[in-house]
N, C-alpha and C positions, 0 to 999 in steps of 0.2 A: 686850635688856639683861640683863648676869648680875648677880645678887644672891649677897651670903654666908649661909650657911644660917639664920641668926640674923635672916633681914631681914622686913619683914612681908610677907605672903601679899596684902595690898592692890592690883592690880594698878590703875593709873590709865587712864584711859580711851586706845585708840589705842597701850597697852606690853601688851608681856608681857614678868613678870618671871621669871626662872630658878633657882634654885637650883642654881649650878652644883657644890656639893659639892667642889670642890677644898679642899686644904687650906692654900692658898697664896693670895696675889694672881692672879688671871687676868693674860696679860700679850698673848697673841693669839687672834685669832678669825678667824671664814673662813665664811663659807656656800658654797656649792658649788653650781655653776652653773642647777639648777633653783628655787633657796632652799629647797626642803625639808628640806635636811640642813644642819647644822652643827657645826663643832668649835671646844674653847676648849682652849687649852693654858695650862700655868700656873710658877708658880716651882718646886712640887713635882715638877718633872718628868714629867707626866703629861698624857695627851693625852682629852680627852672628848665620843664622840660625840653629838648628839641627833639625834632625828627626828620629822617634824611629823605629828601624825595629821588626820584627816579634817575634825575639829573645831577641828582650829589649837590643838591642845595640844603641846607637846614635849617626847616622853617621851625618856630615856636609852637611850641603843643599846650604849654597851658604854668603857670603862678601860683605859687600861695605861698599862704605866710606856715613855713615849718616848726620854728621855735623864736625864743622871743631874745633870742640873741645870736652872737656868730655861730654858723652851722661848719662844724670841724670835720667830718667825713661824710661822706658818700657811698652807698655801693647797692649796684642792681642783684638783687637774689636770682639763682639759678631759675630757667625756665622751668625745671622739673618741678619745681614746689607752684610758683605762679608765673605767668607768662610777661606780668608788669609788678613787680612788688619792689620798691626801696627802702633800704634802710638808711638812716639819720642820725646822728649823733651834735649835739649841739654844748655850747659852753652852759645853758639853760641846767646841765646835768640829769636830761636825756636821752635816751634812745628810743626810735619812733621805729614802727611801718607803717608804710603808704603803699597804700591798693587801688589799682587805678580800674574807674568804669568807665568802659568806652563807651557807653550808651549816653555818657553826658556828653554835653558841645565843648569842643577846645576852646580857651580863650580865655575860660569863666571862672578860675579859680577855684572849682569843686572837682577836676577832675578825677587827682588823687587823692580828696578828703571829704568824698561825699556819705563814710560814714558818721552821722552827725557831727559834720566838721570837727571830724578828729579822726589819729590816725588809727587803724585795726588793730594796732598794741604800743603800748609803750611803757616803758620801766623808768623809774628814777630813782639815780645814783644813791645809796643806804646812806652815804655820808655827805656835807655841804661840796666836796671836791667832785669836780665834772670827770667825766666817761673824757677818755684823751683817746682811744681805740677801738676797735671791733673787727671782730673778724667772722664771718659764717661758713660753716659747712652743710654738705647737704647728702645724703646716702641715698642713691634713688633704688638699694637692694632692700635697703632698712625702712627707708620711707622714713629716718629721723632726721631731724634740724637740729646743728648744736648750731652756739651763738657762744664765743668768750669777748668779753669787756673787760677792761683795765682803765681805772680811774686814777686821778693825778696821785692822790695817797699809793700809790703803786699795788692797788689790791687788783689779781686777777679774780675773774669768776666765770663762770662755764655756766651755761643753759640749756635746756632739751627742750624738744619739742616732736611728739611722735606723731603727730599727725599732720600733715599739710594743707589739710583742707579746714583747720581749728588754727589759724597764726596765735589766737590768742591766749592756748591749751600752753604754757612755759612752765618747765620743773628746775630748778637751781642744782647743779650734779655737786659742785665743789667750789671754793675759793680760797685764796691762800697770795701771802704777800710774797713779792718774787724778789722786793730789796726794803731797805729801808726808807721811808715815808721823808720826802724832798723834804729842807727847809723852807718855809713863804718866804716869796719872792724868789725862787733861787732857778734857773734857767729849766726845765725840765722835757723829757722825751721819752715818749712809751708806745710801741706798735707792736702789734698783734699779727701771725698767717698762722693759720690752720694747714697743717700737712694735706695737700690737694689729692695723693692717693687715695683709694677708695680703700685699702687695708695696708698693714707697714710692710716693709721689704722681709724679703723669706728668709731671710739673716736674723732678722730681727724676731720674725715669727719660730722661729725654730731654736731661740734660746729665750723662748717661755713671754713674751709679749704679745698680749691679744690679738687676735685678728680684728677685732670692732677697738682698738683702744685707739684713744684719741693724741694729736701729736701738736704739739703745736711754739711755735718760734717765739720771741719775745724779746722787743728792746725796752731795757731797763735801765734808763738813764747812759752811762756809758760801759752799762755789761748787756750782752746777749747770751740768752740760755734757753736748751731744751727742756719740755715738761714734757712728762708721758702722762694719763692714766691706767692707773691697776686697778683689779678689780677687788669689791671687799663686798662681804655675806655681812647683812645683819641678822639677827634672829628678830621677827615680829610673831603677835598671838596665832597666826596661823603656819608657820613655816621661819622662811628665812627670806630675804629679799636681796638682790646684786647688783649694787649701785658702784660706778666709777670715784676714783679719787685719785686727786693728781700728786705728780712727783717729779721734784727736777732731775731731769736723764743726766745731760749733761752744761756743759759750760762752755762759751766761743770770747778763748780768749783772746787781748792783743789789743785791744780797741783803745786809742789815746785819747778820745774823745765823747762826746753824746753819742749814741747808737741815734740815727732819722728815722732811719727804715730795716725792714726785714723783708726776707722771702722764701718760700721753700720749694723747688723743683717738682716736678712730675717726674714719673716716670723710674719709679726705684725697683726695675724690675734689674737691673745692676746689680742688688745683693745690698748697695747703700745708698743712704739721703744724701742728700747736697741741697744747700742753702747758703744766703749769702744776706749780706750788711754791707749799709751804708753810714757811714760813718764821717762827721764834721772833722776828722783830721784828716779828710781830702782821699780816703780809701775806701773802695770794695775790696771788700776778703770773700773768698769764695771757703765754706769749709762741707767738710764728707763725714757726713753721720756714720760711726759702722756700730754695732754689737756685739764685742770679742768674745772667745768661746769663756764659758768659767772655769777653766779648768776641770776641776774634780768635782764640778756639778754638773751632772747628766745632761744633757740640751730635754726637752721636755716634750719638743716636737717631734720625732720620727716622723711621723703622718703628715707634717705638715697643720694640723688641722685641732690636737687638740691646746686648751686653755690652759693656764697656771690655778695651781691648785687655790682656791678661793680663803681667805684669811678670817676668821669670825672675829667681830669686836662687840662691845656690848652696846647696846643700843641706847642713846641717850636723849633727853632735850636741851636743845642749846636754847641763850640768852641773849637778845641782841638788844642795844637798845632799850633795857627794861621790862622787852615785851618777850613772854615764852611763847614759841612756836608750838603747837602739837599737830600736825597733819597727822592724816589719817590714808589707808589705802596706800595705792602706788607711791603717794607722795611720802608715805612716811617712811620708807628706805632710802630714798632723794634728802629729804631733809635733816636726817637722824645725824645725830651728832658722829664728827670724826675726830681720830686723834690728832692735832694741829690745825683745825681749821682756822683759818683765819690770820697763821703765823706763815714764816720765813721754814721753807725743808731745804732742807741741804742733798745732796748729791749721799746715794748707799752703795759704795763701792762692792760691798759682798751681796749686794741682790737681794738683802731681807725683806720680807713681807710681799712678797709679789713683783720687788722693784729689779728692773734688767737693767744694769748696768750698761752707758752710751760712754763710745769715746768720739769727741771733735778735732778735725784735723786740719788744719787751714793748708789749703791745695795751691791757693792766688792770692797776693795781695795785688791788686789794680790801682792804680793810679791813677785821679781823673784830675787832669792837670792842676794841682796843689789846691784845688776848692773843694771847697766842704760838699758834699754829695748828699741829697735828699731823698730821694725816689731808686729804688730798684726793683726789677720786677722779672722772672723769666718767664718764656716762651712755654706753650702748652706742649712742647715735647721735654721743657729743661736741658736741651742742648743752646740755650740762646739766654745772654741774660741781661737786661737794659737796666742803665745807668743817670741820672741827671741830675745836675746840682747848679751852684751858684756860679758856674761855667756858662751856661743858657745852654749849652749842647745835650745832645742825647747818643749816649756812646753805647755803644754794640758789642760784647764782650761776647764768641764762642770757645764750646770747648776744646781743645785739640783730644788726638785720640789715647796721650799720654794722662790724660787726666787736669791738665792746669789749663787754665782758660788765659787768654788772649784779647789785644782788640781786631773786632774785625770792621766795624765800617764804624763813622761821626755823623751825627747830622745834627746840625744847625740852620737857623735862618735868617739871614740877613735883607737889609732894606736898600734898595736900590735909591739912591741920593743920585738926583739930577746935577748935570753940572753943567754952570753958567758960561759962557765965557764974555 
């Protein structure tokens, strides 16, 4: 928990309070995959590290100025790729990494931007509307990096990166709008999770969905919806090339309000996904991905192992902005024009062109005492799934062995007020 410099030093029993020294509201936070470290970014534009010493204290590691306005997410990259790498997302409308050299002194403000003070990549949003999410995966089979962002105009876009030891080596795979573009000024919410499996459930793989295709959750104002990628051939002057394009699987409906948050479970060795939202009409829905059979279409996997047969389109250049794109090499089946880029796909019930058909089941609706809910998040096995909103508590939802989830413990924290008499 962060505290303003002004707050008392009383730590209550089972907190430790912070002093985080910004001069701003805090607005994201992040631990990083061991918990020893942490960062808090804030409205002053500035990103702040701690680290945990032996005794469970947390002293400051090091400042700087991140972006040149409120800093909206946080998140530590897997150790597989670098052992200190953070990503950034700011109202500024971009997305940074920051790579930390330990061989500099803590204290001094260069620790994570001693490449000529600036960070080891950073992208900015194609249109004046800011990056509102992010989410990263990482294949330590593949050794690739995807990255999807979604900016307030509601356009998602997906990223690659096949090398880890190159952050700055990034190819664009797809983007596509997942609703229609807010009015200004009009309240708006969009979040991003990448399916944390390392390949989809065998359900899924066995009625024709990749094993490398990618998965990923998405709150869109007040709808949430599954996207898959399929895969598509292009033909280039030497061959063909096989680039990802995404498509909405399915839809989680029921939602009365803004979707806050999303998440998606581990652990789909089940047969199906389970994920869940948070939602400002005071509910978590728990819902269960499955992939029904298609009837009088073959499943495609026996083996388990092979692909759906690959779809040829004709290879194009796209227009953005004025300016024509021509990459060449690798990039030029990454970049080549797709059917709907850049638009709204709707849901293809009969599985045309590579697409597999997802149904969403809502298992739970949770009640977290009538307040709007922000934050959800489950446990690295997805048998646990945490909850917290404009209640200040942090509620603990398991699953039973029926399938619908439950609360299992609260916790909150309260301030021990001295009494006079």
């Amino acid at each position: 928990m962060i505290m303003d410099e002004g707050s008392s030093d009383t730590e209550p029993e089972g907190f430790a309070l912070l002093q985080h020294g910004h001069r701003d509201m805090v607005e994201a936070t992040a631990f990083n995959t061991y918990g020893d470290r942490f960062a808090s970014g804030s409205v002053d534009g500035k990103i702040k590290v701690y680290n945990r010493h032996r005794d469970g204290s947390w002293v400051l590691c090091d400042t700087w100025g991140a972006h040149t306005s409120e800093i909206i997410e946080l998140e530590w990259l897997p150790p597989s790729i670098h052992p200190n790498l953070i990503a950034s997302i700011g109202a500024d409308g971009k997305f940074k990494l920051w790579v930390e050299d330990p061989t500099l002194q803590p204290g001094k403000g260069r620790r994570f931007n001693a490449h000529s003070n600036k960070p080891v990549w950073d992208l900015r949003s194609t249109s004046r509307s800011p990056f509102l999410s992010f989410a990263i995966k990482h294949n330590p089979e593949t050794r690739h990096t995807y990255l999807a962002l979604i900016n307030r105009n509601a356009l998602l876009s997906i990223w690659e990166n096949e090398e880890p030891e190159n952050m700055e080596g990034w190819n664009e795979i797809d983007r596509v709008n997942v609703c229609d573009r807010p009015s200004r000024g009009e309240e708006v919410s969009f979040k991003l999770a990448f399916d944390p499996n390392l390949e989809p459930c065998y359900n899924a793989v066995r009625q024709g969905v990749p094993r490398d295709a990618l998965g990923v959750i998405v709150a869109s104002m007040n709808k949430a919806s599954i996207w898959r990628t399929k895969e598509i051939s292009h033909p280039v002057s030497l061959g063909s090339t096989i680039t990802k394009e995404l498509y909405l699987a399915a839809e989680l409906k029921g939602h009365r309000g803004l979707v806050r948050d999303v998440a998606w479970a581990s652990g789909n060795t089940r047969g199906f996904d389970v994920v869940a939202t948070a939602c400002k009409d005071g509910f978590v829905r728990v819902y269960q991905i499955t992939t029904p059979s298609k009837g009088d279409i073959e499943s495609r996997s026996r083996e388990y192992a092979r692909v759906p047969d690959h779809f040829v389109v004709t290879a194009q250049r796209i227009t953005e902005n004025g300016v024509r794109n021509a990459p060449s090499g690798i990039g030029a089946g990454l970049a080549s024009a797709r059917p709907g880029t850049g638009v709204s796909r709707q849901p293809d019930a009969t599985g045309k062109d590579g697409e597999v058909p997802h149904a969403a089941t809502e298992v739970s609706r949770l009640e977290a005492d009538r307040a709007p809910v922000w934050r959800v998040e489950f446990d690295t096995d997805g048998q646990l799934l945490g909850s917290t909103g404009d209640d200040g508590k942090l509620s603990l939802w398991r699953r039973e062995p029926s399938g619908v989830w439950s609360k299992s413990s609260e916790l909150a924290m309260t301030r021990d007020v001295p009494i006079t008499l």
